[in-house]
PDB file of N, CA, C and O in Angstrom:
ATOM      1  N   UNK A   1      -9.948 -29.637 -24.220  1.00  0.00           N
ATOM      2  CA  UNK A   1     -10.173 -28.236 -24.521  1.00  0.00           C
ATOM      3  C   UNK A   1     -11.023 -27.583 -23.426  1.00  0.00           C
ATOM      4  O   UNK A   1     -10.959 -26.390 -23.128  1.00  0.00           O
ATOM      5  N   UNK A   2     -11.644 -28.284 -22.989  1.00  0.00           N
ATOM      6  CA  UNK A   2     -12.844 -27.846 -21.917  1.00  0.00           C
ATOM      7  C   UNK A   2     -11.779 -27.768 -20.521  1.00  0.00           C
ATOM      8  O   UNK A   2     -11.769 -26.671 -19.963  1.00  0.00           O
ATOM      9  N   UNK A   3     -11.117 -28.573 -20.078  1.00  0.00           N
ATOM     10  CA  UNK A   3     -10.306 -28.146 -19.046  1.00  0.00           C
ATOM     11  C   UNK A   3      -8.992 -27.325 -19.155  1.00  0.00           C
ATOM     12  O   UNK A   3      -8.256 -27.122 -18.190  1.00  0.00           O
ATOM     13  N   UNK A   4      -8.769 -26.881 -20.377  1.00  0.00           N
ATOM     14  CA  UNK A   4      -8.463 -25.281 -20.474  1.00  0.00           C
ATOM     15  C   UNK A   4      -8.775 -24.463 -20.557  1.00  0.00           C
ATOM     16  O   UNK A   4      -7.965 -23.544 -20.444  1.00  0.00           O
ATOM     17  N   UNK A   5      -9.966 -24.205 -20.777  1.00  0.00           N
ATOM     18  CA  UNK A   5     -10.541 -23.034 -21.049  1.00  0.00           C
ATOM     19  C   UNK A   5     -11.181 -22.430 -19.190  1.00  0.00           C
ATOM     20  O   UNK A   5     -11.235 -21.280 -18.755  1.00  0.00           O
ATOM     21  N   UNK A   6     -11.571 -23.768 -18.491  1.00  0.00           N
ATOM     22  CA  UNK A   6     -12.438 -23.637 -17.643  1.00  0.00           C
ATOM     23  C   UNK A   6     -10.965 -23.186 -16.545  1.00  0.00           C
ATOM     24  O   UNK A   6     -11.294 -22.691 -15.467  1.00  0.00           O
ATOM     25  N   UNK A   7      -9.261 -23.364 -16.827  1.00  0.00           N
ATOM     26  CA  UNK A   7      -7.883 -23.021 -16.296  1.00  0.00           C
ATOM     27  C   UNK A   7      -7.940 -21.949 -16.907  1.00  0.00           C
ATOM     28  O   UNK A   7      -7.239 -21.148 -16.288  1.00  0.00           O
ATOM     29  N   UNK A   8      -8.419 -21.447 -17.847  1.00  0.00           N
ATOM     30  CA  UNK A   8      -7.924 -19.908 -18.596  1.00  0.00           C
ATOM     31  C   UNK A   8      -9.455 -18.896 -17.810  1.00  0.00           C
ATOM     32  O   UNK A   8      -9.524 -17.668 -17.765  1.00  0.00           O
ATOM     33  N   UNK A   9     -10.292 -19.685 -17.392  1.00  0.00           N
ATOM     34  CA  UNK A   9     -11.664 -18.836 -16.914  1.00  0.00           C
ATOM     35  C   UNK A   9     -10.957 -18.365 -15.393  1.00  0.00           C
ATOM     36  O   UNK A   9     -10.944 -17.264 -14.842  1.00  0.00           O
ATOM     37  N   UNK A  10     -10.542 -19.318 -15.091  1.00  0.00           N
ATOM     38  CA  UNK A  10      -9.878 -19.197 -13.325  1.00  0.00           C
ATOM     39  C   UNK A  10      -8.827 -18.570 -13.337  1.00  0.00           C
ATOM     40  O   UNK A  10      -8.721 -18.004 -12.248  1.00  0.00           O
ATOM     41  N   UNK A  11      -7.874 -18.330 -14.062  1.00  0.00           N
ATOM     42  CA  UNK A  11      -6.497 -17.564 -13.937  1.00  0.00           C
ATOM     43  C   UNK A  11      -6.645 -16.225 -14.094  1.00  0.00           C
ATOM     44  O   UNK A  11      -5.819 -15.407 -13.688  1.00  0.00           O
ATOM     45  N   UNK A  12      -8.195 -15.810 -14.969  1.00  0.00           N
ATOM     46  CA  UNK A  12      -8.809 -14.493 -15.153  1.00  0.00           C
ATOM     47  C   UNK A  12      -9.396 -13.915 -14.255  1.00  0.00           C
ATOM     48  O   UNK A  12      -9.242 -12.715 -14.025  1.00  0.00           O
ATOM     49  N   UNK A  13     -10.165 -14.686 -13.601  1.00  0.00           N
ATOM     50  CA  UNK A  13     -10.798 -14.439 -12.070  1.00  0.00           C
ATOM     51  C   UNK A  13      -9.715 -14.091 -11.091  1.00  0.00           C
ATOM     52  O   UNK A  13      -9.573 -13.003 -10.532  1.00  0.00           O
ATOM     53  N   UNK A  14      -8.720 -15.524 -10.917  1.00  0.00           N
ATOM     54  CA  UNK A  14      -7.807 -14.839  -9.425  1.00  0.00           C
ATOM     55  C   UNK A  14      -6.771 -13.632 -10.533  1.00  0.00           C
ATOM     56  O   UNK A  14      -6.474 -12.769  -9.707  1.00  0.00           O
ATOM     57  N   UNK A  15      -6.368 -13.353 -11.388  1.00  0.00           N
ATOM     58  CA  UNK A  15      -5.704 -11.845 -11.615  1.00  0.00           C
ATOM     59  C   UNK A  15      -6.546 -11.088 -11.153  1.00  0.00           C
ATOM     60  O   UNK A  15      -6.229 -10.333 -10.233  1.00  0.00           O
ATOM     61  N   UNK A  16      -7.971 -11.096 -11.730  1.00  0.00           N
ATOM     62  CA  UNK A  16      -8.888  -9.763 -11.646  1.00  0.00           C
ATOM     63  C   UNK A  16      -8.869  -9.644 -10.072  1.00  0.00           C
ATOM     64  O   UNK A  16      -8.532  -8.558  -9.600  1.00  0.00           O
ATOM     65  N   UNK A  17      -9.134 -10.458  -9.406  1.00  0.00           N
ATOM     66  CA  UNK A  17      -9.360 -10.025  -7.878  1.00  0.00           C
ATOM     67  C   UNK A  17      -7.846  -9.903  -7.502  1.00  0.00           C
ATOM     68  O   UNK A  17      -7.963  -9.401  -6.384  1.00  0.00           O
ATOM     69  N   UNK A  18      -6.903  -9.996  -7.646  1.00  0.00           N
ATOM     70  CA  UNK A  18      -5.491  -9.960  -6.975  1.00  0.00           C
ATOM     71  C   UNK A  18      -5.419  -8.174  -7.420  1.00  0.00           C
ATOM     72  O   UNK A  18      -5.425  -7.218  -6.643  1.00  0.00           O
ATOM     73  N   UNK A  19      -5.344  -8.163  -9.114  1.00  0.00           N
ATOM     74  CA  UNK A  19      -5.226  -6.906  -9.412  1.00  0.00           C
ATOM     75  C   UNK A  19      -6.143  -5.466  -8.638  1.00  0.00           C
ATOM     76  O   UNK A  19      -5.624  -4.356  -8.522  1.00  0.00           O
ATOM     77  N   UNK A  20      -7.147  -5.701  -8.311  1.00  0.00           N
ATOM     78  CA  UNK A  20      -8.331  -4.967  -7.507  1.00  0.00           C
ATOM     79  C   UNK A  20      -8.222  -4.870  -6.540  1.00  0.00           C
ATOM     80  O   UNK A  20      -8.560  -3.756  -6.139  1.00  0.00           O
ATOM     81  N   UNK A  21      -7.597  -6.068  -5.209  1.00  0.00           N
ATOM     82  CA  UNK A  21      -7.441  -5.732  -4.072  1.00  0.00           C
ATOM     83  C   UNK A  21      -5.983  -4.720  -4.132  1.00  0.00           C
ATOM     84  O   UNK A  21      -5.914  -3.785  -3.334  1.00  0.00           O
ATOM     85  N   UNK A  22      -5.159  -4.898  -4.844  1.00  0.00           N
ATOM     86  CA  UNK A  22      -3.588  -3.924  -5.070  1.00  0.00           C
ATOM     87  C   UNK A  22      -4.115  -2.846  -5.435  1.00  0.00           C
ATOM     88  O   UNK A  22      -3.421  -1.909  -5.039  1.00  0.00           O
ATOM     89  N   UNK A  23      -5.207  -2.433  -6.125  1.00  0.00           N
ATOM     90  CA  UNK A  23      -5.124  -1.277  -6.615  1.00  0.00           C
ATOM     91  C   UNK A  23      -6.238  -0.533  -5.657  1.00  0.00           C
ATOM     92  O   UNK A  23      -6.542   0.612  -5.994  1.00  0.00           O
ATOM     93  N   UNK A  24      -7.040  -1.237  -4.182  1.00  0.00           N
ATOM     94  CA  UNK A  24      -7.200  -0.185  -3.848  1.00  0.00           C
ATOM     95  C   UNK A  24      -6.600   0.003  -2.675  1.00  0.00           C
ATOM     96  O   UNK A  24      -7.303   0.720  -1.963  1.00  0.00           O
ATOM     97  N   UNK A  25      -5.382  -0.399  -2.043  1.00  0.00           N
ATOM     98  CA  UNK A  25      -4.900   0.015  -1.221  1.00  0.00           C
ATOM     99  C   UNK A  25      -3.855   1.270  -1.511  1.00  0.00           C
ATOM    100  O   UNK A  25      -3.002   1.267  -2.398  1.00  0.00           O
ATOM    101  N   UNK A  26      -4.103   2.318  -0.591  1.00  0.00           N
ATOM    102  CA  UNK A  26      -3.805   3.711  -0.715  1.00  0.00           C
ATOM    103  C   UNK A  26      -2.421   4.228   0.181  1.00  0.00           C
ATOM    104  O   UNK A  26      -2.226   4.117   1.391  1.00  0.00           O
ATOM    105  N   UNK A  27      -1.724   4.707  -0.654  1.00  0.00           N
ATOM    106  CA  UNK A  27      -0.231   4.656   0.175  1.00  0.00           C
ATOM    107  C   UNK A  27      -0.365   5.436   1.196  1.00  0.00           C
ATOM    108  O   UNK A  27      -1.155   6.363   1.370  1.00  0.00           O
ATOM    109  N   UNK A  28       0.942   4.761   2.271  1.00  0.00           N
ATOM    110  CA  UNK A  28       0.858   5.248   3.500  1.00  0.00           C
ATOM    111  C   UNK A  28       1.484   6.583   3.427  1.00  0.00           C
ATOM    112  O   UNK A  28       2.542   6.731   2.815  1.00  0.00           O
ATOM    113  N   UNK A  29       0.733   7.815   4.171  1.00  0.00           N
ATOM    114  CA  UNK A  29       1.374   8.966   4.779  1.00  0.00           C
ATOM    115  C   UNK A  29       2.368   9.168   5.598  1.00  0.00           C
ATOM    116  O   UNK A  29       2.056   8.933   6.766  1.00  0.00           O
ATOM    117  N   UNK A  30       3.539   9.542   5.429  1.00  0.00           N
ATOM    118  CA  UNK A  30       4.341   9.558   6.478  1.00  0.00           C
ATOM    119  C   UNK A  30       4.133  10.854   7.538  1.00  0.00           C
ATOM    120  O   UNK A  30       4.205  11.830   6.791  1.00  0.00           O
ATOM    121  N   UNK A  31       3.971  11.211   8.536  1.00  0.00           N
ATOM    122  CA  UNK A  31       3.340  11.646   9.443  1.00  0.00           C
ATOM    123  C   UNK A  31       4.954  12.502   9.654  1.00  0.00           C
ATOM    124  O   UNK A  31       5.906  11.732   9.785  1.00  0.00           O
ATOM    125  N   UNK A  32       5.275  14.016   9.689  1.00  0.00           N
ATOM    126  CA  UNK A  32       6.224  14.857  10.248  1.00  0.00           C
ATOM    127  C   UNK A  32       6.417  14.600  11.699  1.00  0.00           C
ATOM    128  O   UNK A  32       5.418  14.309  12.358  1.00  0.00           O
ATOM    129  N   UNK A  33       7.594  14.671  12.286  1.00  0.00           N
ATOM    130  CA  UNK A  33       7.373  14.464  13.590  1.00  0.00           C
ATOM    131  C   UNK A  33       7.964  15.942  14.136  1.00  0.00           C
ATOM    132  O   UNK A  33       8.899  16.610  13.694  1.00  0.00           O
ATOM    133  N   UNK A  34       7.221  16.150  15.063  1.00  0.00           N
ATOM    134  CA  UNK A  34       7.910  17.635  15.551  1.00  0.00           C
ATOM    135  C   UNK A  34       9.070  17.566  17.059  1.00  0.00           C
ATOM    136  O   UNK A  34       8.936  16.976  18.131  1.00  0.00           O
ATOM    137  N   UNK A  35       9.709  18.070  16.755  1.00  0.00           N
ATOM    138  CA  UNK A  35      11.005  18.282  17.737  1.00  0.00           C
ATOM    139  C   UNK A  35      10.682  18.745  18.842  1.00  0.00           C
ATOM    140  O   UNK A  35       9.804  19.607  18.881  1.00  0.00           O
ATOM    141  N   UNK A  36      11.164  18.396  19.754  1.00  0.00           N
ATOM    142  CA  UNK A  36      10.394  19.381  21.148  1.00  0.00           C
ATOM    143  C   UNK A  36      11.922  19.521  21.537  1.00  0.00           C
ATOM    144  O   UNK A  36      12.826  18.688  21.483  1.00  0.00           O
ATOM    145  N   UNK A  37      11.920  21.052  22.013  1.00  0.00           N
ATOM    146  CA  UNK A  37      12.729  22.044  22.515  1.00  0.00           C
ATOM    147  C   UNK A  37      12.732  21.588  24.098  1.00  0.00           C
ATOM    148  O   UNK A  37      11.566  21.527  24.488  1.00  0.00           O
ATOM    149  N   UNK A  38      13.536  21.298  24.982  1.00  0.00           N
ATOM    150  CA  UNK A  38      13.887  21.392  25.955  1.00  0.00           C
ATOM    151  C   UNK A  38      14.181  22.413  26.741  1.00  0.00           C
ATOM    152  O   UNK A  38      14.991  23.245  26.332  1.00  0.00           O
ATOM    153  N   UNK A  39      13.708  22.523  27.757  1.00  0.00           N
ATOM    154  CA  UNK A  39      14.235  23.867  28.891  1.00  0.00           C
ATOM    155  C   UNK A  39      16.006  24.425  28.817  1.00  0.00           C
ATOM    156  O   UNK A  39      16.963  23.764  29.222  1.00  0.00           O
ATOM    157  N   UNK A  40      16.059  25.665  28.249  1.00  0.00           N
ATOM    158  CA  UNK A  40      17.282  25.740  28.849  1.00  0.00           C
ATOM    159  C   UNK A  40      18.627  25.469  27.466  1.00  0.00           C
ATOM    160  O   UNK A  40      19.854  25.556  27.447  1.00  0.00           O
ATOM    161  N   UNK A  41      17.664  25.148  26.550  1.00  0.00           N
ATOM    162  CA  UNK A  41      18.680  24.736  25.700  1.00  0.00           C
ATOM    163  C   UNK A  41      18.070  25.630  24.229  1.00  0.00           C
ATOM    164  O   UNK A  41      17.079  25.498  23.510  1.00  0.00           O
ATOM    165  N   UNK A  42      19.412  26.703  24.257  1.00  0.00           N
ATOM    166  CA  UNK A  42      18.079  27.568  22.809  1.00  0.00           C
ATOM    167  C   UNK A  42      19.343  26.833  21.581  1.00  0.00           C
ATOM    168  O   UNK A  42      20.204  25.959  21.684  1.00  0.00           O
ATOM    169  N   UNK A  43      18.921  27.643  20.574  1.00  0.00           N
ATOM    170  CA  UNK A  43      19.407  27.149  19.588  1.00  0.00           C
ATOM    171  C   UNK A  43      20.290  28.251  18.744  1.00  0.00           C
ATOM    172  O   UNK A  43      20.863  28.001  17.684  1.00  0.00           O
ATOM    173  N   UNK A  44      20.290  29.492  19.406  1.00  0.00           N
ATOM    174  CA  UNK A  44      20.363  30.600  19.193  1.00  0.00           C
ATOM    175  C   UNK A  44      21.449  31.110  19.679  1.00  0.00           C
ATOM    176  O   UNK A  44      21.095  31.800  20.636  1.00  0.00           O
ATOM    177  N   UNK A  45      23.020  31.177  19.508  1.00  0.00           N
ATOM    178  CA  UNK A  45      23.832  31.544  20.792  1.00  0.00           C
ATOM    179  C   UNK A  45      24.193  33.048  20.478  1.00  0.00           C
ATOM    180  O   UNK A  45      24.852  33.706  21.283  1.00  0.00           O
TER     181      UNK A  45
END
């Protein structure tokens, strides 16, 4: 009984820290990229 409980103490520990490091990583921004216009070339005919 004692070496389950002391497997049920540890399986609580690594969730809690697995769950905590996931929850504070912060989603990535995707960054717009802007178009650059070239000489000479409108867009406008």
């Amino acid at each position: 009984m004692k070496k389950l409980m002391t497997l049920m103490l540890g399986l609580a520990l690594a969730t809690g820290t697995v769950t905590t490091a996931f929850a504070q990583d912060q989603p990535k921004k995707e960054k717009k990229k802007k178009t650059k216009k070239k000489k000479g070339e409108d867009t406008k005919k």
